[in-house]
N, C-alpha and C positions, 0 to 999 in steps of 0.2 A: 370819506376817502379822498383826500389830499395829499396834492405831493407839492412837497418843498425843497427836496434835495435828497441829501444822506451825507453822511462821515467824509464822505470820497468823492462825491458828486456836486461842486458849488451851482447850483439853480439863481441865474438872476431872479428878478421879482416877472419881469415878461414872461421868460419863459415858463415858470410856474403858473402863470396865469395860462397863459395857452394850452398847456400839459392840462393843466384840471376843468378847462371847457371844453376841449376835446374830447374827455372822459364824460362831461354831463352830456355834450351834445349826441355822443355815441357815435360820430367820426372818427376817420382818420386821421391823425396827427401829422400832415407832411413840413418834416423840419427839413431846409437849407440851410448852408452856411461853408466855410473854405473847408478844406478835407482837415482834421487834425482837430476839431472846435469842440469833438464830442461829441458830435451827432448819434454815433452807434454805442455810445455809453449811456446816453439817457436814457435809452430802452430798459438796457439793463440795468442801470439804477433804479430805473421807475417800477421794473419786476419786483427787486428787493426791495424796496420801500415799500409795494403794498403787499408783498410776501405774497405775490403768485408766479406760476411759471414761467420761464420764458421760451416760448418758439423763432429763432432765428431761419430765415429765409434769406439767403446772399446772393443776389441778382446779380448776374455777367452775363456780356454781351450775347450769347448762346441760350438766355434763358427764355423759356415760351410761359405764356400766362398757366396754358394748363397742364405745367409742372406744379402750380402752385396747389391746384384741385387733384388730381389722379394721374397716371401714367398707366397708360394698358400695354400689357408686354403679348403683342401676337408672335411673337419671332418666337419667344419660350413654348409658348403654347402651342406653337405648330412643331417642334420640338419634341417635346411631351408627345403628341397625337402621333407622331412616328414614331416614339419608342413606345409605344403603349399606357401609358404613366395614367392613371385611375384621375390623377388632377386636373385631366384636361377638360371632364365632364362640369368643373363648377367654374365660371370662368373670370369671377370673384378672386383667386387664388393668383392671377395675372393682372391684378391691379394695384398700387401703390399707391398709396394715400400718399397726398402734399400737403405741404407746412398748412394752409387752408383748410384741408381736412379735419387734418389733426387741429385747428384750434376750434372748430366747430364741433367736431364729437369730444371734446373734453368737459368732464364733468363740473370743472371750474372753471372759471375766468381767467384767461391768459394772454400775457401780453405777446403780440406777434408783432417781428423787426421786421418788415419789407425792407431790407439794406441798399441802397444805391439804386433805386428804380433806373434812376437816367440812363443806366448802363446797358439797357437792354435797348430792342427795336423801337421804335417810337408808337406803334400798338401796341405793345406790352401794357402799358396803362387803359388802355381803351379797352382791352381784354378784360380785365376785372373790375370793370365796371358795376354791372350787375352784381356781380358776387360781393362784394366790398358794400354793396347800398344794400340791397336785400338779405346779405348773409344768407345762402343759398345756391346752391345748384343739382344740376343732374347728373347724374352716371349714363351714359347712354349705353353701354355695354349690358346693365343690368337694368335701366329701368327705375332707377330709385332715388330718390331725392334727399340730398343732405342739407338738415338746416342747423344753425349754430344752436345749441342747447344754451351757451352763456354767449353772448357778442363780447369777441374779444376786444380786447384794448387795443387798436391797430397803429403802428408808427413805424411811418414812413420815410426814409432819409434821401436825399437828393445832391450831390456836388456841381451843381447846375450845369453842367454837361450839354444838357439839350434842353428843350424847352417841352414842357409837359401840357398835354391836350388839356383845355379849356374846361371840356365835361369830365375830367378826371379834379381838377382842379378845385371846379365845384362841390365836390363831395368831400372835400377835404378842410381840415381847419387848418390852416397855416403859420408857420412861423419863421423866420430867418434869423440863426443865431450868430449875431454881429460879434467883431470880434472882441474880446474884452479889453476890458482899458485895465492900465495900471492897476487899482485897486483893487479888481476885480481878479486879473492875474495872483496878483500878491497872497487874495486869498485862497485859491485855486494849488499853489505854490507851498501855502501851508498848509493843506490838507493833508499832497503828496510827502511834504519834507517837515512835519510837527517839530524837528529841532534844527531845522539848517540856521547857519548862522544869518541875519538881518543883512549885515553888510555883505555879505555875496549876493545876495537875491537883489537887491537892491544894485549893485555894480550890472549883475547880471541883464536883468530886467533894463539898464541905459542901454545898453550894447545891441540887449533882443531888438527895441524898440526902434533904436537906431539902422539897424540891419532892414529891417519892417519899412523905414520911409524911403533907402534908397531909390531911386527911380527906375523903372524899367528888369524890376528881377522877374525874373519869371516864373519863382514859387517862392513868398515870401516866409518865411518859415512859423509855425504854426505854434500852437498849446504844447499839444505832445511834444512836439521836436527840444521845445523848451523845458519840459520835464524833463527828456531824455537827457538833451545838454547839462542840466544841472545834476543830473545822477552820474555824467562824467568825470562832471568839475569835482562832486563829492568824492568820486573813486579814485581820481586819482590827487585828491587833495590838493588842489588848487590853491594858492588863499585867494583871497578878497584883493590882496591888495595886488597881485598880479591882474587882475582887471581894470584896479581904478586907475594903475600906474600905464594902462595900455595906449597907444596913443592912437587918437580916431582916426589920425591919417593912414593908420597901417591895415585897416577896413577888414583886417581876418583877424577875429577872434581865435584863441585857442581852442582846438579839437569842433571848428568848424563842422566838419563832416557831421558832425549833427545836427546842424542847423538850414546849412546850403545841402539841396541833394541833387542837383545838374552842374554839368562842368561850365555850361554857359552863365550861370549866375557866378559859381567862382571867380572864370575870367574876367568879367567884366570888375568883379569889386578889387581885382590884382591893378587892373588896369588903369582904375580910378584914386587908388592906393599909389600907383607909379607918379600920375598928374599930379595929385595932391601934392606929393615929395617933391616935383619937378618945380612945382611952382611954387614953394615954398623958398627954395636955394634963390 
């Protein structure tokens, strides 16, 4: 059981490697990297390539570890017990299984997304501890211990947000998905676009790049954003050669808006697009 990719998924040779130690070590997989790089899509690449489920878990700032395990609803329950209701006697009935759960009573091996950890309190990680190394916990309502029938496939994604406890860390196999270079792109590019024309990708791809080294932007624009951009330039028929004829001083690409997404990174490249022109005369 090896993963290498998919159709729609380019896997450098690293990240394949990490994806399939992780799997022998029977760790968690926690991948970094800038927002946009694909983090949340190797999960589910990695589901469909070994053709098992997937359980997503989408962590915000509001979430508690043990939404991950059960949620016991007293508020229903006491509810119920005032209007009589026969379901208040099992009290089973007022518990909600979490992503956790469910990959632990599933009959087969599935992969479970923990999306965005860092986004939560900074014990959120420390919190499943235990559960995450043992695959196991309690119900204290009932009394009864759940342990995983298959250990799932567990991957972990992070936008380094915050910095993650040390003993969370440890139980983890690690990876940071750097961003791709040119050819790496290009092929990424072909997956999404199997007939775009060469010479747009290519004009495009200077422009991306170039956009990427400015100094000082405060979100450089990403994998996706670059898909997106190029699904524009296709729609609305762009050619090629309205890019290559574009002149670098003029620092805003066509239909930007998919590339820059703060008004501060605009301004500043308006700005340096002004200088440039000013010192050029």
């Amino acid at each position: 059981m090896k993963f290498s990719g998919t159709e729609r998924y380019v896997a450098t040779d690293d990240l394949q490697m990490a994806v399939n130690a992780a799997i022998t070590l029977q760790r968690p997989l926690l991948v970094k990297g800038e927002p946009g790089t694909g983090k949340t899509m190797l999960a589910e690449e990695l589901a469909d390539a070994l053709g098992k489920p997937l359980l997503r878990w989408h962590v915000k700032s509001t979430t508690k570890a043990q939404q991950g395990l059960y949620e016991y609803d007293a508020v229903s329950r006491l509810r119920d017990s005032q209007l009589g209701d026969d379901r208040v006697h099992d009290i089973a009935n007022y518990i909600r299984k979490g992503m956790l759960w469910q990959a632990f009573e599933a009959d087969e091996q599935v992969v479970l997304l923990i999306d965005e950890i860092d986004k939560a309190d900074i014990e959120f990680p420390n919190d499943l501890l235990t559960e995450l190394d043992k695959m196991e916990f309690d119900v204290y309502e009932t009394g009864e211990r759940v342990a995983a029938k298959q250990r799932p496939i567990v991957i972990i994604t992070s936008n380094n947000e915050k910095e993650l406890p040390d003993a969370f860390l440890r139980r983890c196999f690690f990876h940071y998905i750097a961003f791709p270079d040119k050819d790496t792109l290009q092929s990424i590019v072909d997956v999404h676009f199997p007939e775009i024309e060469q010479k747009l990708v290519r004009e495009a791809l200077e422009i991306f790049f170039r956009l990427r080294d400015v100094p000082g932007l405060k979100k450089k624009p990403s994998t996706s954003e670059l898909i997106d951009w190029l699904k524009l330039l296709l729609a609305d028929r762009i050619p090629s050669d309205v890019l290559a004829e574009q002149d670098p001083s003029s620092a805003m690409p066509p239909l930007y808006g998919a590339l820059l997404k703060n008004e501060q990174d605009v301004h500043m490249l308006q700005r340096l697009a002004f200088m440039t022109r000013r010192g050029a005369r």
